[in-house]
HTML snippet that shows the backbone in 3Dmol.js (N, CA, C, O; Angstrom):
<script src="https://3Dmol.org/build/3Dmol-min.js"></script>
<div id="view" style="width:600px;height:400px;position:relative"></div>
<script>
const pdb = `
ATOM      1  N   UNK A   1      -5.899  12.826   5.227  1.00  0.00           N
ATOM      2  CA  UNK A   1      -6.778  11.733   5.583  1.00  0.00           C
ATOM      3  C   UNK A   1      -5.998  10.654   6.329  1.00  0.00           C
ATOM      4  O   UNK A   1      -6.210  10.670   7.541  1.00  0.00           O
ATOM      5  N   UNK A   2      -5.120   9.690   5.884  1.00  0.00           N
ATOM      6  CA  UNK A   2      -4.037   8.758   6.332  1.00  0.00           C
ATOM      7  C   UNK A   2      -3.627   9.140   6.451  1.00  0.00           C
ATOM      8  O   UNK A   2      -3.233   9.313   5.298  1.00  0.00           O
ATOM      9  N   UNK A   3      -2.838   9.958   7.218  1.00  0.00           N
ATOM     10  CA  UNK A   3      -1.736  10.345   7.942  1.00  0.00           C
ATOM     11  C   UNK A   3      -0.621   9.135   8.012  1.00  0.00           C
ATOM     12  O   UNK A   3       0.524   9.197   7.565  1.00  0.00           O
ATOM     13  N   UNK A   4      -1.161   8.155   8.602  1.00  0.00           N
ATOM     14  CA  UNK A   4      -0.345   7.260   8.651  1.00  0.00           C
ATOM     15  C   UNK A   4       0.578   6.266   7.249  1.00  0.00           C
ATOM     16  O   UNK A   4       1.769   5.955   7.285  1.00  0.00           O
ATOM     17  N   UNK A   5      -0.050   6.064   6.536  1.00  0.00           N
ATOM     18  CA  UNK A   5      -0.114   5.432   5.123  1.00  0.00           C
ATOM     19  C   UNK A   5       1.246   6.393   4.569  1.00  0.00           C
ATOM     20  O   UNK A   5       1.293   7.614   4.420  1.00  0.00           O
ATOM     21  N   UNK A   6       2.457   5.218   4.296  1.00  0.00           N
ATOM     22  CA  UNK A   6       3.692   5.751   4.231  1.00  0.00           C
ATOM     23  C   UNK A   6       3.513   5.856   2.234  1.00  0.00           C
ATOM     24  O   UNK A   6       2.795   5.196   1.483  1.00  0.00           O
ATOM     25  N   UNK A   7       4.343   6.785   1.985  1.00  0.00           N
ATOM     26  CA  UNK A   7       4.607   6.637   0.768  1.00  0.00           C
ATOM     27  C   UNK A   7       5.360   5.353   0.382  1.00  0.00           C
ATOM     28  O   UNK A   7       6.129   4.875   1.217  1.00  0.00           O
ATOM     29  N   UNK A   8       5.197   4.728  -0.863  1.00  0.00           N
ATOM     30  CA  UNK A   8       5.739   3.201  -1.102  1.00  0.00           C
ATOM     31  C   UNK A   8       6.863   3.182  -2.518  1.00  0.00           C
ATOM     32  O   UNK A   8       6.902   2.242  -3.312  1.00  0.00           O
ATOM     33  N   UNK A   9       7.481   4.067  -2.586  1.00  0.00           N
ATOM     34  CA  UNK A   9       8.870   4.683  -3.374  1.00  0.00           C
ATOM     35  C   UNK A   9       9.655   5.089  -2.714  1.00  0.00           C
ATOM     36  O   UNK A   9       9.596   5.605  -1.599  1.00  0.00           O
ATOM     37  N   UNK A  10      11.101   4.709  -3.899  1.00  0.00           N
ATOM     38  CA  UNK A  10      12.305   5.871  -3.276  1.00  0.00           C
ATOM     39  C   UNK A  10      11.960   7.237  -3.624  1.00  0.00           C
ATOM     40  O   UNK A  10      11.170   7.579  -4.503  1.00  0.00           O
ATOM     41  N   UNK A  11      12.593   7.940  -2.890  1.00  0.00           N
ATOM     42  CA  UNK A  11      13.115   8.138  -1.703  1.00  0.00           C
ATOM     43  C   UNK A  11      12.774   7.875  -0.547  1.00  0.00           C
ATOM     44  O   UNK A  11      13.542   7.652   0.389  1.00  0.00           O
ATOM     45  N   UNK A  12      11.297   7.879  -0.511  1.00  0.00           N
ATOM     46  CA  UNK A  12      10.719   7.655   0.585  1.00  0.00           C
ATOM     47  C   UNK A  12      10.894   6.621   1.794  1.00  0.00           C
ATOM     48  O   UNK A  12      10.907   6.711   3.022  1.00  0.00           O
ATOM     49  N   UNK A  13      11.066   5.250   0.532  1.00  0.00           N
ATOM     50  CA  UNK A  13      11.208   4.462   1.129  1.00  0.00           C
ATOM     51  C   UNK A  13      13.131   3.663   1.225  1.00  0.00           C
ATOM     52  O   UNK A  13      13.945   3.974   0.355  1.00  0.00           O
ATOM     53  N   UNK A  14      13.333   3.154   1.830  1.00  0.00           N
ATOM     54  CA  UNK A  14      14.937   2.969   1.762  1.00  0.00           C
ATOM     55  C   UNK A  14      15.151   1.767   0.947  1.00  0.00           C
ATOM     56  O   UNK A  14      16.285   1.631   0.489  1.00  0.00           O
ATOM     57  N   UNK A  15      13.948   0.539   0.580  1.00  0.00           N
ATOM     58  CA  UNK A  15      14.290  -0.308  -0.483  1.00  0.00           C
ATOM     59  C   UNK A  15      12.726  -0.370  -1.036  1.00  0.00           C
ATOM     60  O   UNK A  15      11.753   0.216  -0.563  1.00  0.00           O
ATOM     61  N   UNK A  16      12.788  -1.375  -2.332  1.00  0.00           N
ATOM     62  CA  UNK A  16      11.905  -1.431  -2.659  1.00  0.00           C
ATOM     63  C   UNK A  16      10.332  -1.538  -1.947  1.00  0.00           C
ATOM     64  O   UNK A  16      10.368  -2.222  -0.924  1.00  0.00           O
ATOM     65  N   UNK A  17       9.273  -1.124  -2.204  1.00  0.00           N
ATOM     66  CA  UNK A  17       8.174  -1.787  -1.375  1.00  0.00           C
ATOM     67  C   UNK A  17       7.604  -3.609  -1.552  1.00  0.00           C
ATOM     68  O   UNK A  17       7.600  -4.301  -2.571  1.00  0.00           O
ATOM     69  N   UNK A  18       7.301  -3.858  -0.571  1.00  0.00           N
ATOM     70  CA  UNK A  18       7.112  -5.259  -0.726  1.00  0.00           C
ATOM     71  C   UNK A  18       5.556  -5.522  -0.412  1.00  0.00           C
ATOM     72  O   UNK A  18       4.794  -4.626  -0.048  1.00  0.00           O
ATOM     73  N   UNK A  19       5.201  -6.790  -0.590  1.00  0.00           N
ATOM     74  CA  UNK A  19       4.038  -7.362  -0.525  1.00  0.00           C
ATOM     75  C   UNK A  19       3.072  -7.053   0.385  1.00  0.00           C
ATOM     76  O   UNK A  19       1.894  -6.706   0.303  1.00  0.00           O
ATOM     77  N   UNK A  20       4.030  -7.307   1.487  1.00  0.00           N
ATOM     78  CA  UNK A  20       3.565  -6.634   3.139  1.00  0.00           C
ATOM     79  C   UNK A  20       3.232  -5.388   3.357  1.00  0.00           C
ATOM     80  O   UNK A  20       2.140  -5.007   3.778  1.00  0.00           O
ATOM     81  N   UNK A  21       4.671  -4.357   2.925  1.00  0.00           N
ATOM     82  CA  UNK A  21       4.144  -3.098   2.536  1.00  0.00           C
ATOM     83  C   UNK A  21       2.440  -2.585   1.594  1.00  0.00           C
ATOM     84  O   UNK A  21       1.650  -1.712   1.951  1.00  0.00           O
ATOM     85  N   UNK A  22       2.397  -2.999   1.036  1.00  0.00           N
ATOM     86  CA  UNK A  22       1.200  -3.250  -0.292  1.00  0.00           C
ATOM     87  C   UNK A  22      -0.175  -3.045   0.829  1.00  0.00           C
ATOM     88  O   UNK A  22      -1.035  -2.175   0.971  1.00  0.00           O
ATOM     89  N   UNK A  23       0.251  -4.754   1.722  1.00  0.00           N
ATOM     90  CA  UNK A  23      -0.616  -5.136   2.421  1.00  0.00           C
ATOM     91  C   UNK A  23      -1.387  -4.375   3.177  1.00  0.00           C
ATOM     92  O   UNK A  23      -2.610  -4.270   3.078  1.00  0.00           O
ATOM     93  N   UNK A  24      -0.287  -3.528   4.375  1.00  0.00           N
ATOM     94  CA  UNK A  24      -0.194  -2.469   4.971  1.00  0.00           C
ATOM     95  C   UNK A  24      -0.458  -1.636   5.225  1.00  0.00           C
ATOM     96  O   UNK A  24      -0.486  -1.165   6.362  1.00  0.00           O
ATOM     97  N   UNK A  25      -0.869  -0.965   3.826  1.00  0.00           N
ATOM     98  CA  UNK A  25      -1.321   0.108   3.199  1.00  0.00           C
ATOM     99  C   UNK A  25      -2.769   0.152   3.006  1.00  0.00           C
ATOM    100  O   UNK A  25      -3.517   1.012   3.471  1.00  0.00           O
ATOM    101  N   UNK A  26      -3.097  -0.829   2.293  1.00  0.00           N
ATOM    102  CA  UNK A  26      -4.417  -1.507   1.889  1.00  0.00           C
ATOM    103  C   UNK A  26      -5.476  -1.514   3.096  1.00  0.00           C
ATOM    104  O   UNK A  26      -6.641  -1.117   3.100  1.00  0.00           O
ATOM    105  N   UNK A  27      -4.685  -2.106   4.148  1.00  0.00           N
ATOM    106  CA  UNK A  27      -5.736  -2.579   5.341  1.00  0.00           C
ATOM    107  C   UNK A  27      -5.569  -1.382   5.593  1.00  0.00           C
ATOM    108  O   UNK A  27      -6.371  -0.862   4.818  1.00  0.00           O
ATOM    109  N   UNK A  28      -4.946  -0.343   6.295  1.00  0.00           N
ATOM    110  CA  UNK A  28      -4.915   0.878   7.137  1.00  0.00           C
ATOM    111  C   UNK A  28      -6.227   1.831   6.194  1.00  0.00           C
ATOM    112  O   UNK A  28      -7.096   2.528   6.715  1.00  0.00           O
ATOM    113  N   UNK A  29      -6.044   1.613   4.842  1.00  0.00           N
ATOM    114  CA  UNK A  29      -6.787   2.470   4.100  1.00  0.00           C
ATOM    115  C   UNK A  29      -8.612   2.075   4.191  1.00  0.00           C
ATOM    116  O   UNK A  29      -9.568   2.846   4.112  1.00  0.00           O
ATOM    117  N   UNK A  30      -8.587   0.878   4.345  1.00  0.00           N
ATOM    118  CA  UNK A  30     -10.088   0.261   4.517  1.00  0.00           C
ATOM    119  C   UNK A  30     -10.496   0.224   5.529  1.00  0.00           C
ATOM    120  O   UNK A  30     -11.721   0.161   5.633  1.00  0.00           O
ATOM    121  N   UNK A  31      -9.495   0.251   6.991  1.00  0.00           N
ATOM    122  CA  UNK A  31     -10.297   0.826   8.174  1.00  0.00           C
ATOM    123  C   UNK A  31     -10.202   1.907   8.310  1.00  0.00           C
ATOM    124  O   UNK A  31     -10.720   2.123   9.406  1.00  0.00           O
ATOM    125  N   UNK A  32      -9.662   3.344   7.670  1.00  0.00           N
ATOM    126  CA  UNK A  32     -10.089   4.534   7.706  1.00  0.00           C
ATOM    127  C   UNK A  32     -11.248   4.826   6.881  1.00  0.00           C
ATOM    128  O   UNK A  32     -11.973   5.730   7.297  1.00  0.00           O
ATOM    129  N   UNK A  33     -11.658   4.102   5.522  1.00  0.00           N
ATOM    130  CA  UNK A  33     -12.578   4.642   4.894  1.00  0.00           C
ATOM    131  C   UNK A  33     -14.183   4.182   5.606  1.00  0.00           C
ATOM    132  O   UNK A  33     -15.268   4.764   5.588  1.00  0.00           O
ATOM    133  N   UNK A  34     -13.699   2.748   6.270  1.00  0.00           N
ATOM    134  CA  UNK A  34     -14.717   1.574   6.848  1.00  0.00           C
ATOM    135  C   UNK A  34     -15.346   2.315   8.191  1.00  0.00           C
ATOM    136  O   UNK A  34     -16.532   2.306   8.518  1.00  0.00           O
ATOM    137  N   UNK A  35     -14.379   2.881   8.802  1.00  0.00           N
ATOM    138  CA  UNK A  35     -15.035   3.221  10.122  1.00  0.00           C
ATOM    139  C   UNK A  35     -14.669   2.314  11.134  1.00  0.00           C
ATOM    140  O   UNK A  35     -14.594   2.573  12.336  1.00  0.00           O
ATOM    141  N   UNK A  36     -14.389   0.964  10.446  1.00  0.00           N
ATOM    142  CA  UNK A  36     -14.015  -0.192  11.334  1.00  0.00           C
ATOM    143  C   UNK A  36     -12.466  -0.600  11.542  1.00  0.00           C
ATOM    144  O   UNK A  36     -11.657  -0.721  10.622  1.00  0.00           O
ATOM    145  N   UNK A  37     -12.219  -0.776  12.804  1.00  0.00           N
ATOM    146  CA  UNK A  37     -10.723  -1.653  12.834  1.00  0.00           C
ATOM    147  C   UNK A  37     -10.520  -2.836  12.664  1.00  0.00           C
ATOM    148  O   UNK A  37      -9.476  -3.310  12.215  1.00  0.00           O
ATOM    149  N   UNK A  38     -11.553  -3.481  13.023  1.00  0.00           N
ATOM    150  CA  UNK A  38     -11.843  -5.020  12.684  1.00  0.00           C
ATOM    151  C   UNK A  38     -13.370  -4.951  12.428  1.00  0.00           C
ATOM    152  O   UNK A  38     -14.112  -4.391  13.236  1.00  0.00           O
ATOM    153  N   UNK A  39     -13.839  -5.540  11.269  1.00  0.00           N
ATOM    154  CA  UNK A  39     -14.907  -6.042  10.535  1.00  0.00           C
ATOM    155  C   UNK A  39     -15.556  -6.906  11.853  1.00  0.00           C
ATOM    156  O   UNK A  39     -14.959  -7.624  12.655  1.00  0.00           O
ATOM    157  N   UNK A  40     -17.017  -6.565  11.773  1.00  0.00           N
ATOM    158  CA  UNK A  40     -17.944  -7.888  12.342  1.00  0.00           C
ATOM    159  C   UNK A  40     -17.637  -8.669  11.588  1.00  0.00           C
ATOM    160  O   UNK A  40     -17.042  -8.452  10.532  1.00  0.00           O
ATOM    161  N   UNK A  41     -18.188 -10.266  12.238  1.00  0.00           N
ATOM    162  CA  UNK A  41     -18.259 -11.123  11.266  1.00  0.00           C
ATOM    163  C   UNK A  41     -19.130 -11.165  10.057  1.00  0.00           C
ATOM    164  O   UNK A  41     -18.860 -11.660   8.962  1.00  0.00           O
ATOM    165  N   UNK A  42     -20.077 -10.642  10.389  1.00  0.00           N
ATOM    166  CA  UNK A  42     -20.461 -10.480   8.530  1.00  0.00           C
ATOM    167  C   UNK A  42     -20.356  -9.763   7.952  1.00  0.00           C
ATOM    168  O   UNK A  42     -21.133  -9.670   7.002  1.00  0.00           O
ATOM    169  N   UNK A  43     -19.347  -8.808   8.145  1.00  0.00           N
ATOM    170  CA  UNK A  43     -19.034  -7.576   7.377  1.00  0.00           C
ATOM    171  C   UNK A  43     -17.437  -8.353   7.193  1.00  0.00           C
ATOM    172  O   UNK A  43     -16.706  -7.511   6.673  1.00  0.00           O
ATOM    173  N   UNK A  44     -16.931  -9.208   7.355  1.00  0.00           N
ATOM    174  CA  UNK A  44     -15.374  -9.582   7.049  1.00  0.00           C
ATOM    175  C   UNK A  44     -15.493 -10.376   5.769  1.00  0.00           C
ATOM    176  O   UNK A  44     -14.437 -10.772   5.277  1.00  0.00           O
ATOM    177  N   UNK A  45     -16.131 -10.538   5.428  1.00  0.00           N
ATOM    178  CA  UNK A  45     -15.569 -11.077   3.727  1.00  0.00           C
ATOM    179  C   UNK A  45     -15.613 -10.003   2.956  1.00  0.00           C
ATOM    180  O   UNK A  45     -14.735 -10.054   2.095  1.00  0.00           O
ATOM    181  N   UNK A  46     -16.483  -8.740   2.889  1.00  0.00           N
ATOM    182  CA  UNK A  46     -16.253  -7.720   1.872  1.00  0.00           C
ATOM    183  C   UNK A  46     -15.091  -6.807   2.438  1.00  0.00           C
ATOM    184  O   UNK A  46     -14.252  -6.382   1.644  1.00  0.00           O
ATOM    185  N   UNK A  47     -15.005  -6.472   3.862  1.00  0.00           N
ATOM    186  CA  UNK A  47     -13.484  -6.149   4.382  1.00  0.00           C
ATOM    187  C   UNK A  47     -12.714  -6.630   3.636  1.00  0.00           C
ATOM    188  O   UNK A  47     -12.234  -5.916   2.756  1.00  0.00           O
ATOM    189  N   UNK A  48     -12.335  -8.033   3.748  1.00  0.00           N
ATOM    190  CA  UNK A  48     -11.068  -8.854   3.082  1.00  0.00           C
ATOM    191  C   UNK A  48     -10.902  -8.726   2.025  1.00  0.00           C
ATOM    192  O   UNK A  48      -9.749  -8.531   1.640  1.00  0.00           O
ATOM    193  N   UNK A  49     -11.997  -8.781   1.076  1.00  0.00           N
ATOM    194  CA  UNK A  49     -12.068  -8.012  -0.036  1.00  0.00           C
ATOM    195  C   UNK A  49     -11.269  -7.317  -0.822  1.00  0.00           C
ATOM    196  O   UNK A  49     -10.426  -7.504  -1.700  1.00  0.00           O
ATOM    197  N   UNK A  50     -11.917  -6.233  -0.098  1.00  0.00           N
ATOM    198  CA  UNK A  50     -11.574  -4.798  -0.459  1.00  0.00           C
ATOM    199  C   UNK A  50     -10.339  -4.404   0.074  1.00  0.00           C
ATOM    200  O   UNK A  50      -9.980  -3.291  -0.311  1.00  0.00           O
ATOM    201  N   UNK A  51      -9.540  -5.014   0.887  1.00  0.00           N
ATOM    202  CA  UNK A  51      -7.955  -4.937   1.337  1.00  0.00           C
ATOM    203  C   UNK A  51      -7.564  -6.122   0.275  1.00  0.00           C
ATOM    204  O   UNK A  51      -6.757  -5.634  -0.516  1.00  0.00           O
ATOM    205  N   UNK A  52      -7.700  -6.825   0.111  1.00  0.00           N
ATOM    206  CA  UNK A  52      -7.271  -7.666  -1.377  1.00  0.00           C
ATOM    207  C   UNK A  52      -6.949  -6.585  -2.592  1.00  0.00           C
ATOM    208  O   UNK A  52      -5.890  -6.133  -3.028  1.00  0.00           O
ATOM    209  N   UNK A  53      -8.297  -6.380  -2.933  1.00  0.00           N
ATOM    210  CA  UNK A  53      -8.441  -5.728  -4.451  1.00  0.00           C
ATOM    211  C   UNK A  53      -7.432  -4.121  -4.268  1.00  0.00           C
ATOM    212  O   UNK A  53      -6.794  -3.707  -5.237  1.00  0.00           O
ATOM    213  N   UNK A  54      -7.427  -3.417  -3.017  1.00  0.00           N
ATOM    214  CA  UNK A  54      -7.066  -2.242  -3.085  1.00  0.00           C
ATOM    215  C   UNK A  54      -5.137  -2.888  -2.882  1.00  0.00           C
ATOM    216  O   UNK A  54      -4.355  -2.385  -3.689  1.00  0.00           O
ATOM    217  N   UNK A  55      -4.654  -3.721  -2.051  1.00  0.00           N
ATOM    218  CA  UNK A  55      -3.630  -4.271  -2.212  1.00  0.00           C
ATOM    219  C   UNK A  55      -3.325  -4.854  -4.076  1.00  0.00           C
ATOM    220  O   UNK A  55      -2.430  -4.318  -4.729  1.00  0.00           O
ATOM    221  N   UNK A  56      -3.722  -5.354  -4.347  1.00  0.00           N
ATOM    222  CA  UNK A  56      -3.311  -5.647  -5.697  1.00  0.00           C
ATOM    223  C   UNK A  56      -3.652  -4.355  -6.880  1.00  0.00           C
ATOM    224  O   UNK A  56      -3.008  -4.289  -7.927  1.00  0.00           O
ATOM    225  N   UNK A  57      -4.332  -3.744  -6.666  1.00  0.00           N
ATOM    226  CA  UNK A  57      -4.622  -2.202  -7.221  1.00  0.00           C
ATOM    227  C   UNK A  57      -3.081  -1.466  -6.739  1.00  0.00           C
ATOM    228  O   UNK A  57      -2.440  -0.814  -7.564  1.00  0.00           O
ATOM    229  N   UNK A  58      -2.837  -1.562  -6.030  1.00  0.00           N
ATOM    230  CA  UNK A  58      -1.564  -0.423  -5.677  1.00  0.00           C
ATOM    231  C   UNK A  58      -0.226  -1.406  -6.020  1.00  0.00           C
ATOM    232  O   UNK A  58       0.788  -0.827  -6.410  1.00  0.00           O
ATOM    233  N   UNK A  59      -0.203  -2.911  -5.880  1.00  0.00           N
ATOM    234  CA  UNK A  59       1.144  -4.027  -6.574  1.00  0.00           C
ATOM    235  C   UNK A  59       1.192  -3.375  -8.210  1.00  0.00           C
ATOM    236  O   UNK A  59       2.230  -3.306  -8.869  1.00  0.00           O
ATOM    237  N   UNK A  60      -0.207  -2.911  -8.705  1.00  0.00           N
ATOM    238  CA  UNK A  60      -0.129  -2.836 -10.328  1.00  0.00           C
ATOM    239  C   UNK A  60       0.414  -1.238 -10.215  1.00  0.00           C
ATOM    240  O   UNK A  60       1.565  -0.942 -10.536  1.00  0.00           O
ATOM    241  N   UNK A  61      -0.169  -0.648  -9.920  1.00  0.00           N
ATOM    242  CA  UNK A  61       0.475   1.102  -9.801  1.00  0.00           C
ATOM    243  C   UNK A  61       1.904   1.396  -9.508  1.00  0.00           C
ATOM    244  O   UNK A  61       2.516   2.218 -10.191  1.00  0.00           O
ATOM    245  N   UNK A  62       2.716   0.466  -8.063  1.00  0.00           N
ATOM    246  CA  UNK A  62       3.541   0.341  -8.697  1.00  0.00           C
ATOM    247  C   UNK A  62       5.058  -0.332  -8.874  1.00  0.00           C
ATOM    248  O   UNK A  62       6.186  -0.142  -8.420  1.00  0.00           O
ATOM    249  N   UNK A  63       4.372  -1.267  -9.847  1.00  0.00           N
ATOM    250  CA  UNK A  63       5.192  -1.687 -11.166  1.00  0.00           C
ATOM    251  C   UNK A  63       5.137  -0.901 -12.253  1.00  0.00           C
ATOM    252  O   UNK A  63       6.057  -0.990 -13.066  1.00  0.00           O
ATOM    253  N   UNK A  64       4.016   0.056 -12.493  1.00  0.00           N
ATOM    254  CA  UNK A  64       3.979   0.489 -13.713  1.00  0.00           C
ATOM    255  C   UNK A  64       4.509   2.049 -12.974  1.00  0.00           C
ATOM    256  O   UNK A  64       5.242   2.385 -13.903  1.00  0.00           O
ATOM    257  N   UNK A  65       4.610   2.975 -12.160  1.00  0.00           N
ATOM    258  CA  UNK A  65       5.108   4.096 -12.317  1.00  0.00           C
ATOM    259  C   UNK A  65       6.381   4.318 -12.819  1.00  0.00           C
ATOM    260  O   UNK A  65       7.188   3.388 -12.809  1.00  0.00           O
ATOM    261  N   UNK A  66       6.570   4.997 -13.092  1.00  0.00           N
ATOM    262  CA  UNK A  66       8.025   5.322 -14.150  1.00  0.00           C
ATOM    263  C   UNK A  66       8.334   6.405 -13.153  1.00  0.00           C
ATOM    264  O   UNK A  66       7.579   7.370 -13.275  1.00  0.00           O
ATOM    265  N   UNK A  67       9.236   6.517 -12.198  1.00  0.00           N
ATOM    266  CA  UNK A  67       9.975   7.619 -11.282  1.00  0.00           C
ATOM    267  C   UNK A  67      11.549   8.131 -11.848  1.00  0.00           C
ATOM    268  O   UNK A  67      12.674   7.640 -11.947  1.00  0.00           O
ATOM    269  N   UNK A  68      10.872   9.424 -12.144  1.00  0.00           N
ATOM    270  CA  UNK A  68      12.224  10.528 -12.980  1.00  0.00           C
ATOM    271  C   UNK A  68      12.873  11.367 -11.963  1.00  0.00           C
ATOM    272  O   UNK A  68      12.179  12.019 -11.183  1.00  0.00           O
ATOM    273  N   UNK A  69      14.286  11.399 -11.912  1.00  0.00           N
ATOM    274  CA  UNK A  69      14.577  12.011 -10.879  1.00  0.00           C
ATOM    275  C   UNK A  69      15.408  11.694  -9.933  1.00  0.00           C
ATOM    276  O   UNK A  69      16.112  12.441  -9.253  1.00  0.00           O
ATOM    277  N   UNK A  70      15.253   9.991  -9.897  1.00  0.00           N
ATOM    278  CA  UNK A  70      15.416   9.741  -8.451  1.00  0.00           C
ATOM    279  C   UNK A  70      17.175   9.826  -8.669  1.00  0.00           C
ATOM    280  O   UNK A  70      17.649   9.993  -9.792  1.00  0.00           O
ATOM    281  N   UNK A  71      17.853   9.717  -7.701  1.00  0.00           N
ATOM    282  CA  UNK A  71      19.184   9.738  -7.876  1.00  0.00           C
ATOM    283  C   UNK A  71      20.025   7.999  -8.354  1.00  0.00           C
ATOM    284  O   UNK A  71      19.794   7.019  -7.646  1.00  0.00           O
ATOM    285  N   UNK A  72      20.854   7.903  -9.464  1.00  0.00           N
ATOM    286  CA  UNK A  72      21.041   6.926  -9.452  1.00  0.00           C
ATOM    287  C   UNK A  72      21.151   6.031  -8.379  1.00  0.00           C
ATOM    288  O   UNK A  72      20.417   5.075  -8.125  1.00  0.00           O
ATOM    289  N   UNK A  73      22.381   6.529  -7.624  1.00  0.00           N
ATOM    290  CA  UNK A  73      22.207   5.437  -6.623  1.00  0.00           C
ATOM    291  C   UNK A  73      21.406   4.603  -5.907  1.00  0.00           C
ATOM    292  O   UNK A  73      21.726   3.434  -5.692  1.00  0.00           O
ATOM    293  N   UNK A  74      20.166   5.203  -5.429  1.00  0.00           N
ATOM    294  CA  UNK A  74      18.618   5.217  -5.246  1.00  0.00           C
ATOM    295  C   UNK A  74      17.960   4.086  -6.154  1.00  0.00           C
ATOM    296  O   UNK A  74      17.137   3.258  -5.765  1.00  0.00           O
ATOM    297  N   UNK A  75      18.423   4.197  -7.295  1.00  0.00           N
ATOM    298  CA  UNK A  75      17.936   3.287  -8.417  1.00  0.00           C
ATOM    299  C   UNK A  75      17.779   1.534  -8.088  1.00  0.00           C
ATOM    300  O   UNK A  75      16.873   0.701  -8.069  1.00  0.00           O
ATOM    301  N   UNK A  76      19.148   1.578  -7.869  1.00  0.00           N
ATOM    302  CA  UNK A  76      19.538  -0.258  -7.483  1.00  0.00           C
ATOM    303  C   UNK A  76      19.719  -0.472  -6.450  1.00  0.00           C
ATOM    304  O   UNK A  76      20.595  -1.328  -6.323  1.00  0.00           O
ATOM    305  N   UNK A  77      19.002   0.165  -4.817  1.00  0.00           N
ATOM    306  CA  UNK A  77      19.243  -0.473  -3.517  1.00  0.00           C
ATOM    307  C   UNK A  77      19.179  -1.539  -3.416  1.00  0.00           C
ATOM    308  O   UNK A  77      18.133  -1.906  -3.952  1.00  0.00           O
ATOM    309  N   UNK A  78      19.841  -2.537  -2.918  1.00  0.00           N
ATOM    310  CA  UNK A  78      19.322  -3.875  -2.770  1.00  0.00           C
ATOM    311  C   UNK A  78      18.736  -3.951  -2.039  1.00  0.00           C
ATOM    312  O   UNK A  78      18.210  -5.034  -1.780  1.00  0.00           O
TER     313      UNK A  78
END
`;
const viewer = $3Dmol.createViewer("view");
viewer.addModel(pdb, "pdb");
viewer.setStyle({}, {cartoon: {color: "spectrum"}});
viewer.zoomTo();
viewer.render();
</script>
């Protein structure tokens, strides 16, 4: 489906994911499901929305995944 929509972990990723990343993700995912790249204007407050809620839905997922495996070093990138 997203093709584009990067995975937001190590390995994948080379440091932690950040806010922006989150962000990123969120919006790319609501104009593939939306149909839209940019919201009309009265369709942009439930857009914003729903890139809000799906951004803070994926900040909680993850903090809470527990990743087994990864190589220490991997562990503490700064």
């Amino acid at each position: 489906m997203c093709r584009s929509i990067k995975t937001l972990r190590p390995p994948s990723l080379p440091h932690d994911a950040t806010g922006e990343d989150f962000h990123a993700a969120a919006l790319q995912y609501v104009r593939k499901v939306s149909g839209f790249r940019a919201p009309a204007a009265h369709n942009k407050e439930v857009f914003d929305r729903a890139v809000a809620a799906i951004e803070a839905a994926t900040a909680e997922l993850m903090a809470g995944l527990e990743v087994r495996g990864v190589p220490r070093d991997m562990e503490k990138t700064p």
